[in-house]
FIKOL-843682 format. One record per atom (N, C-alpha, C): residue number from 1; residue in one letter; x, y, z negated. Coordinates in steps of 0.02 Angstrom, whole numbers, plus 50000, padded with zeros to 5 digits. Example, Ala and Ser with C-alpha at 12.3 -4.5 7.8 and 13.67 -1.06 7.14 Angstrom:
REM FIKOL-843682
site num: 1 residu: A px: 50660 py: 49716 pz: 49610
site num: 1 residu: A px: 50615 py: 49775 pz: 49610
site num: 1 residu: A px: 50660 py: 49835 pz: 49610
site num: 2 residu: S px: 50642 py: 49888 pz: 49646
site num: 2 residu: S px: 50684 py: 49947 pz: 49643
site num: 2 residu: S px: 50645 py: 50002 pz: 49606
***
This chain:
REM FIKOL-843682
site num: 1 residu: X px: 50627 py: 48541 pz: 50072
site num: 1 residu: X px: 50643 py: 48590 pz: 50021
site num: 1 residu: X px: 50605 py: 48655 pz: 50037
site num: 2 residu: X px: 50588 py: 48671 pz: 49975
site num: 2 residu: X px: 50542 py: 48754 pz: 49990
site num: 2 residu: X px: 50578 py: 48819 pz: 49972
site num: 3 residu: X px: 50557 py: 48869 pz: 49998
site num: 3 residu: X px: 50607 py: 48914 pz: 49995
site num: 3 residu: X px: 50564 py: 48987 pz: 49988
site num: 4 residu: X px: 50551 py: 49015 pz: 49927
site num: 4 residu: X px: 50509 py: 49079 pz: 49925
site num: 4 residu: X px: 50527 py: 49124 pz: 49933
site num: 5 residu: X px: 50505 py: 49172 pz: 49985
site num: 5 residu: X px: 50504 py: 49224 pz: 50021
site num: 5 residu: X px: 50473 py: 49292 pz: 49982
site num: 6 residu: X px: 50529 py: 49337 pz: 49978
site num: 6 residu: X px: 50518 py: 49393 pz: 49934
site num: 6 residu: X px: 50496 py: 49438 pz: 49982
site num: 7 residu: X px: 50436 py: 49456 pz: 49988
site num: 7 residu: X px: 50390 py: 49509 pz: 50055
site num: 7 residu: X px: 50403 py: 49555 pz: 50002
site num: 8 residu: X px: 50418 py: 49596 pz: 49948
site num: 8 residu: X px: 50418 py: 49656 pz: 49931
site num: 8 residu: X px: 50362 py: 49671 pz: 49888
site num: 9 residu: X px: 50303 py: 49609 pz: 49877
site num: 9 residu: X px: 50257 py: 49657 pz: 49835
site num: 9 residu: X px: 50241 py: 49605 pz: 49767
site num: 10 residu: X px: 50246 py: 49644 pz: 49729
site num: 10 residu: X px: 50260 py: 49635 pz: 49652
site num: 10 residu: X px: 50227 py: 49556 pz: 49642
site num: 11 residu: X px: 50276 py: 49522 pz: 49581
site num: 11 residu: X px: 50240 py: 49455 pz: 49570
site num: 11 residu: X px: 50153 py: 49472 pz: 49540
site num: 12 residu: X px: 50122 py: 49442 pz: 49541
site num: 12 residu: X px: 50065 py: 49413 pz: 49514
site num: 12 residu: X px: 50046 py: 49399 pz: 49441
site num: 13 residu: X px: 50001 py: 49407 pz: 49412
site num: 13 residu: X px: 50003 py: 49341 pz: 49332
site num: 13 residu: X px: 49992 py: 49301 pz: 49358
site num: 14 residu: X px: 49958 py: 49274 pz: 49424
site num: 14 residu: X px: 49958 py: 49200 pz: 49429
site num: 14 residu: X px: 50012 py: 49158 pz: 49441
site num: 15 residu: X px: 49994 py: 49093 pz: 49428
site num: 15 residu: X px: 50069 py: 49044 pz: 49461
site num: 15 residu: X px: 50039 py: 49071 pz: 49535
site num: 16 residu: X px: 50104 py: 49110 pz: 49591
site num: 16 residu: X px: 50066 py: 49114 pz: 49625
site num: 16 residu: X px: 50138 py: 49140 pz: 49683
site num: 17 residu: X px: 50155 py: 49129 pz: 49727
site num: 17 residu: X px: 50199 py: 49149 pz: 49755
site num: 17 residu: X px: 50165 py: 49174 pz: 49837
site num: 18 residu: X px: 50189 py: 49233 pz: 49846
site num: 18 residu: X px: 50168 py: 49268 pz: 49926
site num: 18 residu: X px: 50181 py: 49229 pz: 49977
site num: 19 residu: X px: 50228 py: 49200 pz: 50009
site num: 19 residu: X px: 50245 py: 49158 pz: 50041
site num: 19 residu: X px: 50299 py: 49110 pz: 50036
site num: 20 residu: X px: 50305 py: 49056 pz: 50062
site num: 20 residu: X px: 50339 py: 48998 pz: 50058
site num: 20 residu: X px: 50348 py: 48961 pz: 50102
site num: 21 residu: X px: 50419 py: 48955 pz: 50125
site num: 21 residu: X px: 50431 py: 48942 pz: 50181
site num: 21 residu: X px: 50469 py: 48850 pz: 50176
site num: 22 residu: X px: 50446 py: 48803 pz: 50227
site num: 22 residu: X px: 50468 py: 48736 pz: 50220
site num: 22 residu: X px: 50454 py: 48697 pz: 50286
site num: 23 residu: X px: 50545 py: 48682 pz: 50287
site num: 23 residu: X px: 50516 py: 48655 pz: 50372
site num: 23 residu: X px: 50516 py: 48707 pz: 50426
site num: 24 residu: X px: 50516 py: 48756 pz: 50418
site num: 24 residu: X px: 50496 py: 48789 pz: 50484
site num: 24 residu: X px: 50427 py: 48820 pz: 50493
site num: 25 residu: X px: 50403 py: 48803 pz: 50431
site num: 25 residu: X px: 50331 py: 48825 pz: 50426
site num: 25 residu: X px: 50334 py: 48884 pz: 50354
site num: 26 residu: X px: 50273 py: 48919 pz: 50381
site num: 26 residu: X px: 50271 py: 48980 pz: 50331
site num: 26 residu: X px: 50199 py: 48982 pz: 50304
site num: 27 residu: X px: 50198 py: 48962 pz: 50252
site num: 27 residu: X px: 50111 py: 48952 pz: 50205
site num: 27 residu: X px: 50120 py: 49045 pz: 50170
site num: 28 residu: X px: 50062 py: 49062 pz: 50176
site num: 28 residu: X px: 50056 py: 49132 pz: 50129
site num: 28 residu: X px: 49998 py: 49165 pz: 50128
site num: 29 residu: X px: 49975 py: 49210 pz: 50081
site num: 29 residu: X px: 49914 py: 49232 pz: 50077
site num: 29 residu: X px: 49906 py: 49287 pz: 50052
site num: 30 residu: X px: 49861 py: 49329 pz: 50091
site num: 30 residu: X px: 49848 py: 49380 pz: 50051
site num: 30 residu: X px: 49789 py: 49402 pz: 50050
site num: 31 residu: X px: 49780 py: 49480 pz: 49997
site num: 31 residu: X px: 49711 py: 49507 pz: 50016
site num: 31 residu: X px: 49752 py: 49589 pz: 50001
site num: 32 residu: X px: 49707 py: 49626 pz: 49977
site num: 32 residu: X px: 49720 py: 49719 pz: 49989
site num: 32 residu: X px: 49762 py: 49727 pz: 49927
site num: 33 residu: X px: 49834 py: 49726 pz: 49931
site num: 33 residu: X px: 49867 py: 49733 pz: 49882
site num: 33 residu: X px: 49911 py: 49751 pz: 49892
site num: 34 residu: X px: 49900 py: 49816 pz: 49841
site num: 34 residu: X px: 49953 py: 49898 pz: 49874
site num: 34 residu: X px: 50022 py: 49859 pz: 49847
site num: 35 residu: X px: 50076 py: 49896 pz: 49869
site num: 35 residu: X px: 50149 py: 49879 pz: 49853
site num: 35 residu: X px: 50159 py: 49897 pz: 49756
site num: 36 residu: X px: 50108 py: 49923 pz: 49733
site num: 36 residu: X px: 50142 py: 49932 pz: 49656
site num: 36 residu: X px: 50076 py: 49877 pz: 49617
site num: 37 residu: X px: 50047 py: 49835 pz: 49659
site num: 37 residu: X px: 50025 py: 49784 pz: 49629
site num: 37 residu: X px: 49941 py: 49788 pz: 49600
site num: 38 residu: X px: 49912 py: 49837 pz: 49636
site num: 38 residu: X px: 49851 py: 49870 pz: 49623
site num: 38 residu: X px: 49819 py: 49828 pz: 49695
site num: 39 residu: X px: 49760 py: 49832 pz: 49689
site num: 39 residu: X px: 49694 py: 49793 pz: 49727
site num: 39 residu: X px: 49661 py: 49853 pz: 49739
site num: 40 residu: X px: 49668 py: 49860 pz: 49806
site num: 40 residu: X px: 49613 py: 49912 pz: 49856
site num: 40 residu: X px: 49554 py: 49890 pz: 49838
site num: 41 residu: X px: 49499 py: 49924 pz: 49836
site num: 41 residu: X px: 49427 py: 49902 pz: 49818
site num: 41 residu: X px: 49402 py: 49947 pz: 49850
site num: 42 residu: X px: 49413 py: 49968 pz: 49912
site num: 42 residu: X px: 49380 py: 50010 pz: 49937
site num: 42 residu: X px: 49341 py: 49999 pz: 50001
site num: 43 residu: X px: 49353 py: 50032 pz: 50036
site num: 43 residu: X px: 49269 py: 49987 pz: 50114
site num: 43 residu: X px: 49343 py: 49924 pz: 50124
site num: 44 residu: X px: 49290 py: 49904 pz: 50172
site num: 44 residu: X px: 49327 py: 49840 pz: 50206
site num: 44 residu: X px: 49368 py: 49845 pz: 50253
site num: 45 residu: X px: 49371 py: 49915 pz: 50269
site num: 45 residu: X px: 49400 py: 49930 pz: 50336
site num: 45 residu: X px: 49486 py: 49932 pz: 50310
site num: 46 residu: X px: 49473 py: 49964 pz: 50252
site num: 46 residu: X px: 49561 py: 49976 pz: 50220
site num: 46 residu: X px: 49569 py: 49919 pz: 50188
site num: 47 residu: X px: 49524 py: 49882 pz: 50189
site num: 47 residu: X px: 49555 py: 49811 pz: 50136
site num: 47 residu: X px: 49570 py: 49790 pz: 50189
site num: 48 residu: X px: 49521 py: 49775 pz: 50247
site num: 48 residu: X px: 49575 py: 49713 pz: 50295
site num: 48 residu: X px: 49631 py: 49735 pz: 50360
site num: 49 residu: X px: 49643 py: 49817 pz: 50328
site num: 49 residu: X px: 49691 py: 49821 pz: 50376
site num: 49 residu: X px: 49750 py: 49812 pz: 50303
site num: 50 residu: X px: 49735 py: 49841 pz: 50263
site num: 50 residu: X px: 49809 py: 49824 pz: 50204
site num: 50 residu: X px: 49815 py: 49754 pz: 50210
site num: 51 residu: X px: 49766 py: 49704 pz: 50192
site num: 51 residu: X px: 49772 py: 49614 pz: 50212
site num: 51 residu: X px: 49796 py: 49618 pz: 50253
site num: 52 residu: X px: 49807 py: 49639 pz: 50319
site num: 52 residu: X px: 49844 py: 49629 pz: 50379
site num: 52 residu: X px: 49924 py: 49658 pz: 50367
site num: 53 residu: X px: 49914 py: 49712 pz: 50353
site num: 53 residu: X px: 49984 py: 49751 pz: 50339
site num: 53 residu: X px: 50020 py: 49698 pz: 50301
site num: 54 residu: X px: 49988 py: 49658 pz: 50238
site num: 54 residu: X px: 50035 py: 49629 pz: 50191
site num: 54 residu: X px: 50070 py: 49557 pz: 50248
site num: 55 residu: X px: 50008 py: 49543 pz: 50278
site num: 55 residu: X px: 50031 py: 49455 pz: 50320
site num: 55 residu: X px: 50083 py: 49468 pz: 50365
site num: 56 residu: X px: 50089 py: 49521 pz: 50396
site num: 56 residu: X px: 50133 py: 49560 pz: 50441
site num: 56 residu: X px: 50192 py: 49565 pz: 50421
site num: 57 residu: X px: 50191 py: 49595 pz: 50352
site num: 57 residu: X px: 50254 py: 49626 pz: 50301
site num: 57 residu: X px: 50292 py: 49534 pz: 50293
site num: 58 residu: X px: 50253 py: 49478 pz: 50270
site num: 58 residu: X px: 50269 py: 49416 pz: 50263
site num: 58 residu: X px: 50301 py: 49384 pz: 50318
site num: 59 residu: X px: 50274 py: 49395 pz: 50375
site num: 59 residu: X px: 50308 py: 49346 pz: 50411
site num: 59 residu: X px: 50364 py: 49391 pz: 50434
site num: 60 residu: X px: 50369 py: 49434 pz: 50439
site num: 60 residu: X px: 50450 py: 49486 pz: 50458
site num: 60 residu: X px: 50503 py: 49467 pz: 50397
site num: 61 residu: X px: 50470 py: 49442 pz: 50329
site num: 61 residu: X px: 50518 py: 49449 pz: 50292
site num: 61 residu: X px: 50554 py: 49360 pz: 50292
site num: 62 residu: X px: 50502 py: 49322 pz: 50312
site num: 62 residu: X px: 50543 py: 49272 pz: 50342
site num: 62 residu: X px: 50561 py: 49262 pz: 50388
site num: 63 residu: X px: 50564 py: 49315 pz: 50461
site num: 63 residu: X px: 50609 py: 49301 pz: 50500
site num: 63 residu: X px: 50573 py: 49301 pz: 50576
site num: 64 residu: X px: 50495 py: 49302 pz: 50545
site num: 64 residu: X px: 50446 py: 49297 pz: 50596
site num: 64 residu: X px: 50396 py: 49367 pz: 50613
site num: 65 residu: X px: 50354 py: 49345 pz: 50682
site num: 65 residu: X px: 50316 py: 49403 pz: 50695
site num: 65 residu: X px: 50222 py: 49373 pz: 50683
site num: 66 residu: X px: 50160 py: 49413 pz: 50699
site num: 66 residu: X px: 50119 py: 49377 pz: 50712
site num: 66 residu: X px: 50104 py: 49355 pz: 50731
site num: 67 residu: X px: 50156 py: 49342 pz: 50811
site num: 67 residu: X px: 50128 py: 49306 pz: 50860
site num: 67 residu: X px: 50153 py: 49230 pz: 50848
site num: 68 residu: X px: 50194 py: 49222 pz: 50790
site num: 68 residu: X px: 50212 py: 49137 pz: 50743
site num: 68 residu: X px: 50158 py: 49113 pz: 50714
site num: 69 residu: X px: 50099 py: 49145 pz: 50705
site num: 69 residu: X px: 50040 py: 49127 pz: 50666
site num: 69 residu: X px: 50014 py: 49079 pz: 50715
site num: 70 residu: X px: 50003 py: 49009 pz: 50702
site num: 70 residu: X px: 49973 py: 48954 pz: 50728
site num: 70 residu: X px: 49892 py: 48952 pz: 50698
site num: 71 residu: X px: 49894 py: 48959 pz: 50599
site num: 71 residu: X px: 49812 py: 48970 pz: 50584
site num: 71 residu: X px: 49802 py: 49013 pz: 50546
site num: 72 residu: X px: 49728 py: 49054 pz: 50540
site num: 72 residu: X px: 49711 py: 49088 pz: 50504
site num: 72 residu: X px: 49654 py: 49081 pz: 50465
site num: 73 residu: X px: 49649 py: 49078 pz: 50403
site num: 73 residu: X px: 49586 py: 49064 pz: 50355
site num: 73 residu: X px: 49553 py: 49135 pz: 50320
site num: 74 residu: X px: 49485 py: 49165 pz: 50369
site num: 74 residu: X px: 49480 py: 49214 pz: 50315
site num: 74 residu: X px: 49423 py: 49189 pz: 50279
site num: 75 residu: X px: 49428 py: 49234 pz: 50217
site num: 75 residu: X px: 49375 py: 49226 pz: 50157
site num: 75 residu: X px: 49357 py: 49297 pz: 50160
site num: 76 residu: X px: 49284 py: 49323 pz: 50153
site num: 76 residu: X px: 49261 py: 49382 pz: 50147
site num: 76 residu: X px: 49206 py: 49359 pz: 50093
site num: 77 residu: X px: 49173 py: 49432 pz: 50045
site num: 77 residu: X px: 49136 py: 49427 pz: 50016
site num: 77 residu: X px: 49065 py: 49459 pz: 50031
site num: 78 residu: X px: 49077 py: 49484 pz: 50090
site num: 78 residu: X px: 48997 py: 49477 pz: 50134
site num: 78 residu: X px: 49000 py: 49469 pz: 50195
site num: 79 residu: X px: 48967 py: 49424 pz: 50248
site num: 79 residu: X px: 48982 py: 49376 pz: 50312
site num: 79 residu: X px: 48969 py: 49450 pz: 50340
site num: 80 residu: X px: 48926 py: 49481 pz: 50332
site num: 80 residu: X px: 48908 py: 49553 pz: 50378
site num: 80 residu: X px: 48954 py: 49603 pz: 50388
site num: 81 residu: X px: 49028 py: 49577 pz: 50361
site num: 81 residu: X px: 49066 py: 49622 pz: 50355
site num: 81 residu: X px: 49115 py: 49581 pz: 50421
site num: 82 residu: X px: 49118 py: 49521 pz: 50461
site num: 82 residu: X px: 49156 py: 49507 pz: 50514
site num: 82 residu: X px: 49133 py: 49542 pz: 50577
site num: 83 residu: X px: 49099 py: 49584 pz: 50594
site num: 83 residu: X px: 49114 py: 49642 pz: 50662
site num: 83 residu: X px: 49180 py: 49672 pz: 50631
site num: 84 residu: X px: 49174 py: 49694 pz: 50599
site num: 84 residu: X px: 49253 py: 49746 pz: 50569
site num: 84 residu: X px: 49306 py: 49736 pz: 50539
site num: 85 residu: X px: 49305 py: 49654 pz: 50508
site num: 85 residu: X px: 49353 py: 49607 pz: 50517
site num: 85 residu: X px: 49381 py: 49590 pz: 50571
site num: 86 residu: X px: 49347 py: 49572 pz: 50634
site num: 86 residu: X px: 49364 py: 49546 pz: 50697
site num: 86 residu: X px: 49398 py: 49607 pz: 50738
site num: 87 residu: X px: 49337 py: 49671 pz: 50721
site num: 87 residu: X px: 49392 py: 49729 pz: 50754
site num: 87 residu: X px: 49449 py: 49744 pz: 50724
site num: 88 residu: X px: 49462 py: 49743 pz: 50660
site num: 88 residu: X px: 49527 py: 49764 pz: 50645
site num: 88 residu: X px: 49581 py: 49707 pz: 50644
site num: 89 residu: X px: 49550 py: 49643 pz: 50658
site num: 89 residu: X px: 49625 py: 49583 pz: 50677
site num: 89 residu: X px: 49622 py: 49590 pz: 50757
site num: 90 residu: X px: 49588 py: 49631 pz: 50785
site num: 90 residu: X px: 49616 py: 49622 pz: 50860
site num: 90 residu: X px: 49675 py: 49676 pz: 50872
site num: 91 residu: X px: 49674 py: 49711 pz: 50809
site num: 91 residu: X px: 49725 py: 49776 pz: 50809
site num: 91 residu: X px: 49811 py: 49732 pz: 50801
site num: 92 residu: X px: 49807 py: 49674 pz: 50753
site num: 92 residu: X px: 49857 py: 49656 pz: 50749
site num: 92 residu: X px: 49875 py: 49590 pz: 50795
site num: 93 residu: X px: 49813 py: 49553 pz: 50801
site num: 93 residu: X px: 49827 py: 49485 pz: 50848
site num: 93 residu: X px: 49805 py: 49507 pz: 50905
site num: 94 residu: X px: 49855 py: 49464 pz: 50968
site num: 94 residu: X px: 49830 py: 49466 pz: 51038
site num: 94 residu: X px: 49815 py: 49395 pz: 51060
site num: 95 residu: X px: 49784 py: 49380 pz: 51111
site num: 95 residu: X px: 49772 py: 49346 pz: 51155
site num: 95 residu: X px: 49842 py: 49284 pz: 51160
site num: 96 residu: X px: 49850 py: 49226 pz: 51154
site num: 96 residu: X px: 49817 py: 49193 pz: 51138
site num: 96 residu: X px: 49820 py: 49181 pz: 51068
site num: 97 residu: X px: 49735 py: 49197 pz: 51015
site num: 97 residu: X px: 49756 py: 49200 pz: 50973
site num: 97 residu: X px: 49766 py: 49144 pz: 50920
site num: 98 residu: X px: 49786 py: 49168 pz: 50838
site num: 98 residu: X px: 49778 py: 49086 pz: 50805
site num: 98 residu: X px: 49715 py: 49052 pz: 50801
site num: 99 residu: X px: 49730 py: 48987 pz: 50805
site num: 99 residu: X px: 49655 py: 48939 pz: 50777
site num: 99 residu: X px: 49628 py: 48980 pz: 50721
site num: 100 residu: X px: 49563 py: 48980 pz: 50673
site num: 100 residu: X px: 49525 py: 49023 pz: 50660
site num: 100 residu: X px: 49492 py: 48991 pz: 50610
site num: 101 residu: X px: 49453 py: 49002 pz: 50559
site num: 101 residu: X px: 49407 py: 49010 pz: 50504
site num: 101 residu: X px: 49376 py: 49049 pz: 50470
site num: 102 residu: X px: 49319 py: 49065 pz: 50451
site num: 102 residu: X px: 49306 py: 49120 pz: 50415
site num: 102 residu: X px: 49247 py: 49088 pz: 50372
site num: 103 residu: X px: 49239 py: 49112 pz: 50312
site num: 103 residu: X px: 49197 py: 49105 pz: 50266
site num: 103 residu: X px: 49198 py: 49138 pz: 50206
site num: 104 residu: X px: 49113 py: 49167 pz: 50196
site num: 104 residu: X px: 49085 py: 49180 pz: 50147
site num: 104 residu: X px: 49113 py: 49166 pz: 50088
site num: 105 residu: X px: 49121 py: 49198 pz: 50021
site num: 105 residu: X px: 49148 py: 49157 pz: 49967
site num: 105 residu: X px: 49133 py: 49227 pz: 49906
site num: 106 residu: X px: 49164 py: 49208 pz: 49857
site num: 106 residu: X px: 49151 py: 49241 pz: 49780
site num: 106 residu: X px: 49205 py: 49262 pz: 49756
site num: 107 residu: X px: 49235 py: 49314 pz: 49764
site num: 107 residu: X px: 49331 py: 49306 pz: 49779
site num: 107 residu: X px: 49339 py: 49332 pz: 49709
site num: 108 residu: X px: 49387 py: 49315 pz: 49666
site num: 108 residu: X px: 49414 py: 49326 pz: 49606
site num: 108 residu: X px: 49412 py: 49384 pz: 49579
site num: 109 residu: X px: 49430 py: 49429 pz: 49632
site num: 109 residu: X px: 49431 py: 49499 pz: 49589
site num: 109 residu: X px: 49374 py: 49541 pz: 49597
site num: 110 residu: X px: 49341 py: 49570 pz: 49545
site num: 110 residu: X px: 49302 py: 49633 pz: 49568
site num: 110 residu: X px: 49308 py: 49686 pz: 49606
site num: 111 residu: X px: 49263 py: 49679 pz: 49671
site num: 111 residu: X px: 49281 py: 49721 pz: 49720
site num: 111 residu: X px: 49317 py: 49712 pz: 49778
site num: 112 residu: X px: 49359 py: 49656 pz: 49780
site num: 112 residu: X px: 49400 py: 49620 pz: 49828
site num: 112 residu: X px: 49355 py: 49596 pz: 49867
site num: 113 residu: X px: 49352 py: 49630 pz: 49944
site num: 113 residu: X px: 49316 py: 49597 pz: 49982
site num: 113 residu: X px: 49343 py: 49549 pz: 50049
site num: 114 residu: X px: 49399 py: 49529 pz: 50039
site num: 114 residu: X px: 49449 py: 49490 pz: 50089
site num: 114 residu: X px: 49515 py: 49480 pz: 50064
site num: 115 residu: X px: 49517 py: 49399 pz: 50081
site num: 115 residu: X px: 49582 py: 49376 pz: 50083
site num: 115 residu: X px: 49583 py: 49333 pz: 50144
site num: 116 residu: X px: 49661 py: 49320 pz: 50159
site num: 116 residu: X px: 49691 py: 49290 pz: 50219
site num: 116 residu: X px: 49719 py: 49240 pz: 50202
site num: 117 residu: X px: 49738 py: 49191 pz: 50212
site num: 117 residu: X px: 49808 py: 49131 pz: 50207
site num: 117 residu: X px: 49800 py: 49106 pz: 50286
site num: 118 residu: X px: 49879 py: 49113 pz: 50283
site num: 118 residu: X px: 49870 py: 49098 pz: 50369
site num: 118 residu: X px: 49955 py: 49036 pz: 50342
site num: 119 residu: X px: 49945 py: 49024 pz: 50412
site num: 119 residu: X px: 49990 py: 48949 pz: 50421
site num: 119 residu: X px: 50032 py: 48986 pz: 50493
site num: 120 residu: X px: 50105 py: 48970 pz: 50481
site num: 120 residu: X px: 50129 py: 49000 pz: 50523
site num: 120 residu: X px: 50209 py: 48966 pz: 50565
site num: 121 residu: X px: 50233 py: 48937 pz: 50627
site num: 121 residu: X px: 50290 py: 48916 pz: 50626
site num: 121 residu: X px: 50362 py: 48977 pz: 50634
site num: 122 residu: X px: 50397 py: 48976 pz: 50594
site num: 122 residu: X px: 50456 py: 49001 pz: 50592
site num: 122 residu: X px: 50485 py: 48995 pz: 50639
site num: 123 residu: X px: 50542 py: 48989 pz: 50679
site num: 123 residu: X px: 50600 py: 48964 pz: 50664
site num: 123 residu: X px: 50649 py: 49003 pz: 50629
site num: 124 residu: X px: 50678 py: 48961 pz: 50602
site num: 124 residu: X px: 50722 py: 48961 pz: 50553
site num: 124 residu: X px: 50812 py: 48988 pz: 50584
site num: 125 residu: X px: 50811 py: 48970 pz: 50642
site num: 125 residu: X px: 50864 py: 48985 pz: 50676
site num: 125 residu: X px: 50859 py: 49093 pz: 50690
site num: 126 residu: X px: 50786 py: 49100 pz: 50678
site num: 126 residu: X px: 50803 py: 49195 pz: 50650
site num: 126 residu: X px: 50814 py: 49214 pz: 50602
site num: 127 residu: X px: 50784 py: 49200 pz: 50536
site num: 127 residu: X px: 50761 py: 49221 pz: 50495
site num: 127 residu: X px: 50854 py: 49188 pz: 50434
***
């Protein structure tokens, strides 16, 4: 059974839910999306620390921290932009960190230059 997790920031038009929790596991995704539902489009530095702020805001609201993050998938919309991706997730992840991905891509919105979906175990016995 799945169970959607209200992190605080406004629904979407898409079919599209922030996180979702099942099993003990926490699926969720984000990119730079202020709390009143607006898309940062600004350097990359504030998009992927707000992307971080939001994955952060997610797993506290199910019960978890970052250090529950088992994987992380990023998508950026220029590869030249992971030096300052990598520096600003060392701000939030430590040592040992999640398994990892990153790739290039064409991201939906104009101006959106990063999104996250990370994979994460709960337990359920906090949250």
């Amino acid at each position: 059974m799945k169970e959607v997790i209200d992190i605080g920031l406004p629904p979407l038009k898409q079919p599209f839910s922030w996180a979702v929790k099942s099993a003990g596991m926490l699926f969720t995704a984000h990119g730079p999306v202020r709390k009143d539902g607006t898309i940062d489009t600004g350097s990359i530095e504030d998009q992927t620390r707000l992307t971080l702020t939001n994955l952060k805001m997610a797993l506290e609201a199910a019960g978890g921290t970052l250090a529950d993050v088992a994987q992380v998938l990023i998508y950026m919309s220029d590869v030249a932009d992971m030096p300052v991706i990598d520096s600003i997730y060392r701000e939030f992840f430590t040592a040992p960190y999640p398994n990892r991905s990153s790739a290039g891509v064409a991201l939906v919105v104009p101006g959106m230059k990063i999104e996250i979906v990370a994979y994460a175990m709960v337990d359920s016995a906090r949250s």
